[in-house]
VOBA-1610 file (N, C-alpha, C; in pm, whole numbers, padded with zeros to 5 digits, always signed):
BEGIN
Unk+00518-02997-00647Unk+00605-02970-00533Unk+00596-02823-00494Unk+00588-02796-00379Unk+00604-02661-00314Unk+00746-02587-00348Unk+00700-02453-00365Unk+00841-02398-00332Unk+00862-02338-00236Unk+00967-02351-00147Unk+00991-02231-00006Unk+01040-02127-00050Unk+00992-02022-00048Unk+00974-01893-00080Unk+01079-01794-00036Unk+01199-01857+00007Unk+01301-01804+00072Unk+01414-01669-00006Unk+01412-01684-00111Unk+01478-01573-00201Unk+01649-01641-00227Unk+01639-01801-00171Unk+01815-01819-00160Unk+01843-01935-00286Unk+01950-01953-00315Unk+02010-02014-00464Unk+02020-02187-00363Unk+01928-02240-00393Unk+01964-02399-00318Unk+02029-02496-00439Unk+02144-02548-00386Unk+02229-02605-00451Unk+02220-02772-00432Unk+02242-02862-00516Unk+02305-03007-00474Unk+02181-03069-00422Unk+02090-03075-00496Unk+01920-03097-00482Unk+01862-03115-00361Unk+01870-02976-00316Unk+01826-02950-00133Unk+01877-02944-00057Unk+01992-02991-00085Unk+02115-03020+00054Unk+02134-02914+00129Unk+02103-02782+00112Unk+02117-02682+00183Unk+01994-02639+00334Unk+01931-02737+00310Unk+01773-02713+00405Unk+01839-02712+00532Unk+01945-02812+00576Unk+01929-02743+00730Unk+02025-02641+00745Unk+02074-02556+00651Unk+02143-02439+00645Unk+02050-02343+00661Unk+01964-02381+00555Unk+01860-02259+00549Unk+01727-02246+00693Unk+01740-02359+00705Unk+01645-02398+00839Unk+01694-02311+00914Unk+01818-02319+00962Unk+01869-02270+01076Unk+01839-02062+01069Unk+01782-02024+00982Unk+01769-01850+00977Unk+01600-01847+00989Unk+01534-01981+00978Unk+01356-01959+00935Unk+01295-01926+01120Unk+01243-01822+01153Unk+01160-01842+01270Unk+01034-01853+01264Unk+00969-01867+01118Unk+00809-01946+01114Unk+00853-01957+00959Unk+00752-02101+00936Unk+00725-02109+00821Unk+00576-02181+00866Unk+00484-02204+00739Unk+00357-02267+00741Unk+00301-02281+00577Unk+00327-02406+00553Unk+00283-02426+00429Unk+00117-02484+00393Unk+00058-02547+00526Unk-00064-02599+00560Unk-00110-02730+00491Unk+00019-02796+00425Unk+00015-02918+00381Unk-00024-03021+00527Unk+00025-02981+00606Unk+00029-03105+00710Unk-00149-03094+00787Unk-00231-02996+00730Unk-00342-02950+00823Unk-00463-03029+00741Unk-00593-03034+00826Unk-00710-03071+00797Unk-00782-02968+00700Unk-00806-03041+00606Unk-00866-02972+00471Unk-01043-02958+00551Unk-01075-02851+00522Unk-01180-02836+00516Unk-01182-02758+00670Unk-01118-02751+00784Unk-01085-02724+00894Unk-01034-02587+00887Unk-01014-02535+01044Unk-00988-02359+01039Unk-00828-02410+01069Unk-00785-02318+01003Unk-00598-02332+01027Unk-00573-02309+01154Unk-00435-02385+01222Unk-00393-02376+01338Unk-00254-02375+01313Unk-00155-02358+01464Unk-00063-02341+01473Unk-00001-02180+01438Unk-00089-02091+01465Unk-00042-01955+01458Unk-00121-01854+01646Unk-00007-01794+01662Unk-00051-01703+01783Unk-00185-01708+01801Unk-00290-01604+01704Unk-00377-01599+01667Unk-00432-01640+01544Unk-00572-01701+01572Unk-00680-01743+01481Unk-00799-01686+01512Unk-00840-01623+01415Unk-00999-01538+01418Unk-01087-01519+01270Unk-01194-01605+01333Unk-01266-01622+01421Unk-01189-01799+01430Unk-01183-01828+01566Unk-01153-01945+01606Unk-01216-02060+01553Unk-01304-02068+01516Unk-01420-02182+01436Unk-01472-02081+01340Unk-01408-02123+01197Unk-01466-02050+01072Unk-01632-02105+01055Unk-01723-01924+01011Unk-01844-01960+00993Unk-01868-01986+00869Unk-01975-02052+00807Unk-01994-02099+00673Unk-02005-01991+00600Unk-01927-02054+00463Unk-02004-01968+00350Unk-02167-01997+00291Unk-02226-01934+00184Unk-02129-01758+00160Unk-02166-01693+00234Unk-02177-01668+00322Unk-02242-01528+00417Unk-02114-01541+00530Unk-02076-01631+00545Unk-01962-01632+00701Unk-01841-01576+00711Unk-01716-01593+00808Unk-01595-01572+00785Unk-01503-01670+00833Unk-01372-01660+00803Unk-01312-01723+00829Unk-01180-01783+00819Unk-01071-01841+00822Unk-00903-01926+00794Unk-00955-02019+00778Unk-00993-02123+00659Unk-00954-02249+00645Unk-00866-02305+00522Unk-00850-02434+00545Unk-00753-02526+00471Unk-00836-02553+00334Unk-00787-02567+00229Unk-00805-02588+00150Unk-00709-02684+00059Unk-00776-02771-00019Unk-00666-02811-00130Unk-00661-02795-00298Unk-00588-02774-00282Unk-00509-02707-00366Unk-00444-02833-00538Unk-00457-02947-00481Unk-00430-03033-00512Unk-00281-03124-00481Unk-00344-03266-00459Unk-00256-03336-00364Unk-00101-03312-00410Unk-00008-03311-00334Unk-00065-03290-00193Unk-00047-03171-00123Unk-00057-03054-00218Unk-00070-02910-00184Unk-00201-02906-00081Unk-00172-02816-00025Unk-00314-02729+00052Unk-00212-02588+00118Unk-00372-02553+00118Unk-00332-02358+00138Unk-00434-02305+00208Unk-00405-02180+00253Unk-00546-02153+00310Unk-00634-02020+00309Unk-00715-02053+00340Unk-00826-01973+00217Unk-00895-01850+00353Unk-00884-01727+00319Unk-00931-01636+00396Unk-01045-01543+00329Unk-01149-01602+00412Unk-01280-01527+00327Unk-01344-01465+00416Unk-01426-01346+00443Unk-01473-01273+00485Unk-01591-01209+00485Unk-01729-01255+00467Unk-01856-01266+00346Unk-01969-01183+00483Unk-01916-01135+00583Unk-02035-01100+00689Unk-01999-00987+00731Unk-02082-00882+00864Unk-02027-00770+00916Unk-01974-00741+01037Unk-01946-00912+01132Unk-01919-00904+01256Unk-01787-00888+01308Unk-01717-00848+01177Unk-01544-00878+01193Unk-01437-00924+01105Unk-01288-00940+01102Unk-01243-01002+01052Unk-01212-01112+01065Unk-01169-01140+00946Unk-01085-01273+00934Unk-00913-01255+00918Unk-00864-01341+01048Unk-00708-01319+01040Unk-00606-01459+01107Unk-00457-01424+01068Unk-00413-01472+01159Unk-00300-01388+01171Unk-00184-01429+01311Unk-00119-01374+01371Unk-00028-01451+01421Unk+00097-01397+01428Unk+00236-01487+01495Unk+00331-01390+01518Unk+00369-01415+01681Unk+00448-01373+01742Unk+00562-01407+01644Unk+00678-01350+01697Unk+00823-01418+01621Unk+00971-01324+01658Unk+00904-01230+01732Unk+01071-01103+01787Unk+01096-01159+01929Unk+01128-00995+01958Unk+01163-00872+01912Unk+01287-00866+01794Unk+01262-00805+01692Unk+01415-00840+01610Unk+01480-00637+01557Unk+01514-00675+01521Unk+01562-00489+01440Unk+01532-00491+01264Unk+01534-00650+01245Unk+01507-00661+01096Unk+01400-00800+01076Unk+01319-00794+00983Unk+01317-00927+00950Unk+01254-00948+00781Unk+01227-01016+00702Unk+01185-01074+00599Unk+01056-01205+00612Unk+00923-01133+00547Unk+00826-01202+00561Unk+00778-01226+00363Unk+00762-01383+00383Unk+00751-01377+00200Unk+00628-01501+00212Unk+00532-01520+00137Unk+00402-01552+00090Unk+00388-01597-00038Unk+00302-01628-00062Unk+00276-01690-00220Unk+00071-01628-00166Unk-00017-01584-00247Unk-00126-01522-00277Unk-00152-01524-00397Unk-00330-01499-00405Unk-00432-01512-00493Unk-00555-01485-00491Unk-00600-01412-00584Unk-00768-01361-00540Unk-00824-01528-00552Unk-00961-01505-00464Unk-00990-01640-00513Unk-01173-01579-00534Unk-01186-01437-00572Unk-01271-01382-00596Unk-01231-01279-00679Unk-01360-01222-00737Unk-01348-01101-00837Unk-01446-01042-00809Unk-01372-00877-00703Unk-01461-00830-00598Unk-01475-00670-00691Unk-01574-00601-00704Unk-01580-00473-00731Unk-01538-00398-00637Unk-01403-00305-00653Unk-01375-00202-00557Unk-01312-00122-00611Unk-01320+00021-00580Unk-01254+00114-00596Unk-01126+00157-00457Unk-01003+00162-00491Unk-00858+00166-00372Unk-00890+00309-00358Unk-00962+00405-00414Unk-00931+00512-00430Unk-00997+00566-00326Unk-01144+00516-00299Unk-01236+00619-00206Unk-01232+00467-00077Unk-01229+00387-00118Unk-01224+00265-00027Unk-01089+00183+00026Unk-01041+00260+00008Unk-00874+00212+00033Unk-00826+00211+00141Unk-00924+00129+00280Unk-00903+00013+00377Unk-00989-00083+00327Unk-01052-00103+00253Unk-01130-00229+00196Unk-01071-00348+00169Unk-00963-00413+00190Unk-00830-00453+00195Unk-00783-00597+00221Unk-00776-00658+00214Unk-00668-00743+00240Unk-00482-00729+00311Unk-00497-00734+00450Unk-00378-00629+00468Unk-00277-00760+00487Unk-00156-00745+00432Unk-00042-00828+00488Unk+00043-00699+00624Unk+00079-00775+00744Unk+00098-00628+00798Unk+00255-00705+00899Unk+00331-00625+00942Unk+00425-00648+01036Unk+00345-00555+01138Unk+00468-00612+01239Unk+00425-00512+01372Unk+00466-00540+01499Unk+00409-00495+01613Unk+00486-00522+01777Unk+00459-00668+01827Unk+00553-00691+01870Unk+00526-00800+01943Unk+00399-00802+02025Unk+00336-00902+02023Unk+00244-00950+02165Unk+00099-00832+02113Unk+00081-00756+02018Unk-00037-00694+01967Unk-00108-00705+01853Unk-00191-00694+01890Unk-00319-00745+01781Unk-00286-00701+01651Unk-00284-00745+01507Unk-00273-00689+01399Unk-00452-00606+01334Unk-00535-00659+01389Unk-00609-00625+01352Unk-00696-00425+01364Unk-00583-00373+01471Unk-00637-00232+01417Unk-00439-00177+01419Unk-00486-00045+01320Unk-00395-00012+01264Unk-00269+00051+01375Unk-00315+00060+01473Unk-00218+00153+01579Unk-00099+00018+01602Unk-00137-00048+01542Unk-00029-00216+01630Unk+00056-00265+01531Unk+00036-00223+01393Unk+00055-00199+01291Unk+00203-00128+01257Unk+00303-00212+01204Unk+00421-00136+01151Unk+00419-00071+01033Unk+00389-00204+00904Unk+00371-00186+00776Unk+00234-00214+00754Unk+00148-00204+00633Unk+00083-00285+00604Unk+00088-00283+00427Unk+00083-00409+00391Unk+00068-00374+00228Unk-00072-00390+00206Unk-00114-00362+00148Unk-00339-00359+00091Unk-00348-00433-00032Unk-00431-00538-00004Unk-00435-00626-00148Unk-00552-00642-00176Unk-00589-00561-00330Unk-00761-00554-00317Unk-00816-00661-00424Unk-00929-00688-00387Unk-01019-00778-00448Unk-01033-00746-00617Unk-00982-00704-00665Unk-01037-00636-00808Unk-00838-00624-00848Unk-00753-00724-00797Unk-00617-00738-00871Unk-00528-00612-00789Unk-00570-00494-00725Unk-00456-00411-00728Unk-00409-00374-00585Unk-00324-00303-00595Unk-00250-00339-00397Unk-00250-00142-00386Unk-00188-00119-00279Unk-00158+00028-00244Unk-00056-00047-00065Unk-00005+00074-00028Unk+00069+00069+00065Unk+00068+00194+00161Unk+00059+00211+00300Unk+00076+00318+00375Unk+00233+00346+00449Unk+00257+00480+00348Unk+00405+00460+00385Unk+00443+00620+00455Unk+00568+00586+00500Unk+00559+00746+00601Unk+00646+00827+00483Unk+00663+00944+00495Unk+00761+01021+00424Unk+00868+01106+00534Unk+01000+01049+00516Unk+01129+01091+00564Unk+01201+01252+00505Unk+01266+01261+00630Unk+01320+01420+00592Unk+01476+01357+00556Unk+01565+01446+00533Unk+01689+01416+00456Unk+01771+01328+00563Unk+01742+01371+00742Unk+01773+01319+00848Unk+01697+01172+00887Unk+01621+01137+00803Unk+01559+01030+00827Unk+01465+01017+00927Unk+01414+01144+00963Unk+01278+01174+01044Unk+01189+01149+00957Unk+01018+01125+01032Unk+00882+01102+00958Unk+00879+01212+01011Unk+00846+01297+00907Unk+00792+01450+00849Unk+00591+01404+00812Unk+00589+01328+00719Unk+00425+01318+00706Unk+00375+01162+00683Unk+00284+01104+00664Unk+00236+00988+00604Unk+00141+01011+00489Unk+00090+00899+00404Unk+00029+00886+00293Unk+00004+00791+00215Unk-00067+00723+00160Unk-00097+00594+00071Unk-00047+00648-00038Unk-00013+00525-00149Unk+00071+00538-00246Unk-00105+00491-00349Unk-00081+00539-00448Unk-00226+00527-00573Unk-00185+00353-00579Unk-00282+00336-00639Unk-00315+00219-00653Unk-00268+00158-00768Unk-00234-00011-00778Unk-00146-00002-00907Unk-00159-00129-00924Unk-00196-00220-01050Unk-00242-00365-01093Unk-00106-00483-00999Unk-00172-00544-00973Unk-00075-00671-00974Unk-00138-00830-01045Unk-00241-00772-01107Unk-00359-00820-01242Unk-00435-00770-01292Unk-00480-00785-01361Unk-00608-00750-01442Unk-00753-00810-01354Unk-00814-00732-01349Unk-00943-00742-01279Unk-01014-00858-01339Unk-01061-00915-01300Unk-01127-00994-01421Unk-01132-01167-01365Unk-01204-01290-01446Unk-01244-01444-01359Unk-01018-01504-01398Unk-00983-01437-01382Unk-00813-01534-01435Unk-00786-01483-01292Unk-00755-01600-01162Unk-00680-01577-01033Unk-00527-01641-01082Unk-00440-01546-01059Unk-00279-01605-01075Unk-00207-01610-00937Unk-00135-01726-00923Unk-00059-01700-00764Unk+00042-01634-00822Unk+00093-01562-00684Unk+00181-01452-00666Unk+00286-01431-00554Unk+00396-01440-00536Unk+00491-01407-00466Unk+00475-01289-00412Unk+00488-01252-00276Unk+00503-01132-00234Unk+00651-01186-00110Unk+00737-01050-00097Unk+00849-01055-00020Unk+00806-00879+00012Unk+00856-00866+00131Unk+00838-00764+00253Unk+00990-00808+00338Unk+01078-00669+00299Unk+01200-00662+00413Unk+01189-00566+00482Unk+01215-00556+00622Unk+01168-00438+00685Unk+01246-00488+00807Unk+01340-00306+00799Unk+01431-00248+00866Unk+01389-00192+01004Unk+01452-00202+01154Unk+01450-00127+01227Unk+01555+00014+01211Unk+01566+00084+01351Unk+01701+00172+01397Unk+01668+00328+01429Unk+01772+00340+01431Unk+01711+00471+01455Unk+01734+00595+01360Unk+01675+00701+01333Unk+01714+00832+01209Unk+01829+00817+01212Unk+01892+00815+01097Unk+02057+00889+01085Unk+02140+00770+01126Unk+02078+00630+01151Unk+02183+00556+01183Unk+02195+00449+01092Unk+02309+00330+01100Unk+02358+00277+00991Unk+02233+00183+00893Unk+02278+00164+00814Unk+02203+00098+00679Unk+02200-00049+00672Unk+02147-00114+00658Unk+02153-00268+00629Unk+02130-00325+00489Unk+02258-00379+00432Unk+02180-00433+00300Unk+02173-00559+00315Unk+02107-00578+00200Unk+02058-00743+00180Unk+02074-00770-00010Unk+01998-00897-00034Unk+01992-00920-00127Unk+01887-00986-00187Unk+01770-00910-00242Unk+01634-00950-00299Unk+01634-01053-00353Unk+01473-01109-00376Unk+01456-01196-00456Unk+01516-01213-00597Unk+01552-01069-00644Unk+01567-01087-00786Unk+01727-01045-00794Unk+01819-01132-00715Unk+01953-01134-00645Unk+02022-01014-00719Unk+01954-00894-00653Unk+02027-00769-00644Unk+02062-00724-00515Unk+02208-00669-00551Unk+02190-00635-00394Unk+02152-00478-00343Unk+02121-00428-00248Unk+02027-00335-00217Unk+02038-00309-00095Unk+01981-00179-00034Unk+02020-00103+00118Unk+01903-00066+00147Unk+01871-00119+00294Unk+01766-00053+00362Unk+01803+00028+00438Unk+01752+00187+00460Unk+01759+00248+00531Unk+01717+00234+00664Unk+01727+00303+00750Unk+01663+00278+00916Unk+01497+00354+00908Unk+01377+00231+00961Unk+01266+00253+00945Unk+01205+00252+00847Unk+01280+00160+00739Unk+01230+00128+00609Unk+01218+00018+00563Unk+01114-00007+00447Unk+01085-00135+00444Unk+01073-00129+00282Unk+01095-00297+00248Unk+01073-00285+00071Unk+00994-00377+00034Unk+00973-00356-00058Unk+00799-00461-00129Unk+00892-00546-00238Unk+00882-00656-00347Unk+00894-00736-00437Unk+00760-00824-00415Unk+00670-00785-00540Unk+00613-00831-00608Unk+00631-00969-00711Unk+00611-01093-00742Unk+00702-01182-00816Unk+00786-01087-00884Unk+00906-01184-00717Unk+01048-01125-00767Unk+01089-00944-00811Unk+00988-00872-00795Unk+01016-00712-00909Unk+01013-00666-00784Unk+01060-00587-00767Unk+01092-00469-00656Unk+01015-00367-00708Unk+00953-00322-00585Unk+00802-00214-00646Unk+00878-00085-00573Unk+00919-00020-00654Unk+00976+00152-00649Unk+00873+00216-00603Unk+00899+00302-00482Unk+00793+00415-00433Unk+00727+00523-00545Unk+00658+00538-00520Unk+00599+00637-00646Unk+00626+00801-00622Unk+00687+00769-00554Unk+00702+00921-00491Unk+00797+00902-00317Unk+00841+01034-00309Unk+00906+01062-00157Unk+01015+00915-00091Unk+01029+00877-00190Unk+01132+00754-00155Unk+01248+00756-00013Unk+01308+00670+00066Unk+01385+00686+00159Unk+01478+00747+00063Unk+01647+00724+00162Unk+01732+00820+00084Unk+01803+00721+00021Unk+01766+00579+00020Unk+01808+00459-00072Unk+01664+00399-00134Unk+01619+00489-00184Unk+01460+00444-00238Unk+01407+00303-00172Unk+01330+00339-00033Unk+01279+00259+00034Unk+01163+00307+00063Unk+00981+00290+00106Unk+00939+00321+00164Unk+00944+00339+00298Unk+00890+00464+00367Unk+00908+00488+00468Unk+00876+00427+00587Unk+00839+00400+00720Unk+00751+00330+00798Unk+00663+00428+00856Unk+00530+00415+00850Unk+00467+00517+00923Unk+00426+00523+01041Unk+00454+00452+01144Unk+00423+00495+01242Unk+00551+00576+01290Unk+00495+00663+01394Unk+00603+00773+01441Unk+00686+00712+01563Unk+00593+00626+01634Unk+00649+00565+01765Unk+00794+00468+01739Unk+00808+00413+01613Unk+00865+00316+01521Unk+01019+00397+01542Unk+01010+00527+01526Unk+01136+00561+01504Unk+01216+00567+01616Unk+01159+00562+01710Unk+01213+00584+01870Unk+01300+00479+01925Unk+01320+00352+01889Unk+01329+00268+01931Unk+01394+00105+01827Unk+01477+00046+01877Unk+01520-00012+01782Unk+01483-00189+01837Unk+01456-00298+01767Unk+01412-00438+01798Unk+01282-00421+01854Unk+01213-00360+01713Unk+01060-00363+01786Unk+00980-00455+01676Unk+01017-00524+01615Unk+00946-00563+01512Unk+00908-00670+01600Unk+00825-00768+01592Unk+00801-00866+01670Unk+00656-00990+01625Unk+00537-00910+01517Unk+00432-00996+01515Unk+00399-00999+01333Unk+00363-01111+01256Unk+00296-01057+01152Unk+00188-01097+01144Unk+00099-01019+01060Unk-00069-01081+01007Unk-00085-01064+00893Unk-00195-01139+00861Unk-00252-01117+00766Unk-00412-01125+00780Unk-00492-00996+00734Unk-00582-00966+00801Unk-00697-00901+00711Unk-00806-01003+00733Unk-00917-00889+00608Unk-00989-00766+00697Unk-01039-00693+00644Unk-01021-00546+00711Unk-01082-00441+00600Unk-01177-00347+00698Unk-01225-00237+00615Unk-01345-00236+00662Unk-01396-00119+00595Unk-01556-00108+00684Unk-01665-00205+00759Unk-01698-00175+00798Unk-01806-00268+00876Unk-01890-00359+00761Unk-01973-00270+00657Unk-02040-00338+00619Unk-02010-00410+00495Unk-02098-00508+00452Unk-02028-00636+00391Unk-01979-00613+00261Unk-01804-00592+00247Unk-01765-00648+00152Unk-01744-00705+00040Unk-01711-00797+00103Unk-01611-00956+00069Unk-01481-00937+00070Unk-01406-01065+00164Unk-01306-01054+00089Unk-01277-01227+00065Unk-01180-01278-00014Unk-01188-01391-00048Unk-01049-01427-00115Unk-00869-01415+00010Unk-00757-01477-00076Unk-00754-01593-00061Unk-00651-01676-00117Unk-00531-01824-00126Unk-00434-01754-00054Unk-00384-01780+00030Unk-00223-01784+00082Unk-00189-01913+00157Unk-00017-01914+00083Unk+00026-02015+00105Unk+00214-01986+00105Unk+00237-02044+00164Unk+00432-02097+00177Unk+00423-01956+00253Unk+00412-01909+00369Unk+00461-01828+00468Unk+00608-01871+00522Unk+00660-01749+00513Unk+00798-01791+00534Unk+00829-01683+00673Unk+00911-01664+00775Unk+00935-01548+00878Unk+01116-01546+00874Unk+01163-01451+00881Unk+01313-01447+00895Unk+01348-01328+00908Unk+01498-01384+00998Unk+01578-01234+00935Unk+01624-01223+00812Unk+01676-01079+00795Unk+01684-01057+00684Unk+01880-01112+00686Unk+01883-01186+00583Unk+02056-01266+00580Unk+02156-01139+00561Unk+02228-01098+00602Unk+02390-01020+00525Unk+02420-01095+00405Unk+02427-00996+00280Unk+02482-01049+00165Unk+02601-01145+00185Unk+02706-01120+00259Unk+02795-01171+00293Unk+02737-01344+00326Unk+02663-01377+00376Unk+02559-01497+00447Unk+02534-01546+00374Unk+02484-01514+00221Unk+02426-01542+00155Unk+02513-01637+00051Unk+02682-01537+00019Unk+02722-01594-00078Unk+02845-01682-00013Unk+02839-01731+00129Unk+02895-01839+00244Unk+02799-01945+00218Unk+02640-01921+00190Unk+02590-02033+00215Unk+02629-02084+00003Unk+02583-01992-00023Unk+02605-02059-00193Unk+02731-02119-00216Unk+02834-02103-00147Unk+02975-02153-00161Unk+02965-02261-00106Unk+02888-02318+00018Unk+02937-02437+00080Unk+02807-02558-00027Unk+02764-02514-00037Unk+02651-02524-00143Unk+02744-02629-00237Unk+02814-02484-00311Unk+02853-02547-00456Unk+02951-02636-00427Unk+03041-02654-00294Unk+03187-02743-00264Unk+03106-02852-00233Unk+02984-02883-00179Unk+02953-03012-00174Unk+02860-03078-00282Unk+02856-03009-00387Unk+02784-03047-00508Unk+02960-03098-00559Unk+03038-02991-00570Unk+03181-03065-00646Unk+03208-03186-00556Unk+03176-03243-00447Unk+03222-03338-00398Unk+03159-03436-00462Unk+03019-03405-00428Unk+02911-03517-00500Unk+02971-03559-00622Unk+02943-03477-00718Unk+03016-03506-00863Unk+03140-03570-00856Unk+03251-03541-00794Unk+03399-03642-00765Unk+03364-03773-00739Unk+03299-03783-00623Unk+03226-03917-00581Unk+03190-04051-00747Unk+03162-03998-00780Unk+03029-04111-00887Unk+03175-04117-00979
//
């Protein structure tokens, strides 16, 4: 069975789905799609008809085993990437969460090659994810187990003062063992100096995003900046235009990316989830109505 990747406590064996339905503005699990076929039902698909491996690129379906399927983004040539893309704003906040997996064991160094990448990325409505100016966040997921992030650095006023990639840091061991993996991305609009939004992570803590900040969880772990943290330890957002303006979030991708010449890249992703991000308050309304109709159930029998 799949899990929906949502970060929420479902009570009374599911009964909460059209609660939770009602906050999802994309999901895509690719169970319902043609195995062996290029994925559909997203804004963008590129290249529109995946080319063969091993030398080609491409989004297709894969299975995973019945009646899972997921889909497989490989990248093996020099004419481009492989991506997809979905509208879903304008919002001021939202929450994008995934399940991922190498489905290769690529030699790379993050250090001198660190767009070589696998990018999960937010960004503007109605623009391409595929070059970086369109680009809100991006997290970097490299072929050889380890990720990095481009994050801005904030002044005490909550201005971007500079930008910078964060070093590079395992989310496996390099090596033939592919493990799936949870990734969650919350990410804040607003403007410098203005109010805070909290929420409540996967790993049901609760927590504050600053304005123009965004947070990573890794299965479930909240990945601490390594440095220059917001003023509620958040990474920063780096683009500068970002700060000007509030309900700009609007598109996400996921996008292979990096030099021209060939590569590889080769993930699994699967259970895409799109949302806002809930008010704690939301959260422990929905767990309450949750648990009163589980006590009913139980009265019942």
């Amino acid at each position: 069975m799949k899990k929906h990747i949502l970060g929420l406590v479902l009570l009374a064996g599911g009964s909460l789905a059209p609660l939770c339905s009602a906050q999802i503005l994309f999901s895509e699990n690719f169970d319902a799609q043609t195995t062996g076929a290029t994925v559909t039902g997203f804004t963008v698909v590129s290249p529109s008809t995946a080319t063969p491996l091993p030398t080609g690129r491409g989004v297709i379906v894969v299975d995973e085993g019945p009646p899972n399927k997921a889909a497989r983004f490989y990248d093996y040539d020099t004419n481009g990437n492989a991506r997809v893309e979905q509208d879903f704003g304008p919002l001021n906040h939202a929450r994008l969460s995934l399940t991922f997996r190498r489905n290769a064991d690529l030699s790379v160094d993050p250090g001198t090659e660190s767009t070589r990448a696998f990018y999960v990325t937010l960004g503007y409505q109605g623009l391409g994810q595929g070059t970086q100016a369109n680009r809100i966040l991006e997290f970097r997921l490299f072929q050889n187990g380890q990720f990095r992030t481009l994050r801005g650095i904030q002044d005490s006023g909550g201005n971007l003062t500079s930008t910078s990639v964060t070093p590079a840091v395992n989310y496996e061991p390099s090596g033939p063992t592919f493990n799936t993996h949870t990734l969650d991305i919350f990410l804040y609009s607003g403007l410098p100096g203005g109010p805070t939004l909290s929420y409540v992570g996967p790993d049901l803590v609760s927590r504050v995003l600053d304005p123009n900040s965004f947070a990573v969880f890794l299965d479930g772990n909240f990945i601490t900046p390594p440095s220059s943290p917001t003023a509620n330890g958040n990474f920063g957002v780096f683009q500068s235009t970002f700060y000007n303006a509030t309900n700009n979030i609007g598109r996400f991708g996921l996008v292979t990316g990096g030099a021209t010449a060939l590569t590889g890249f080769d993930f699994i992703v699967d259970n895409i989830v799109l949302s806002p991000i809930p008010e704690p308050s939301s959260l422990a309304l929905l767990a309450l109505g949750g648990l009163a109709l589980l006590l009913r159930r139980q009265r019942a029998f």
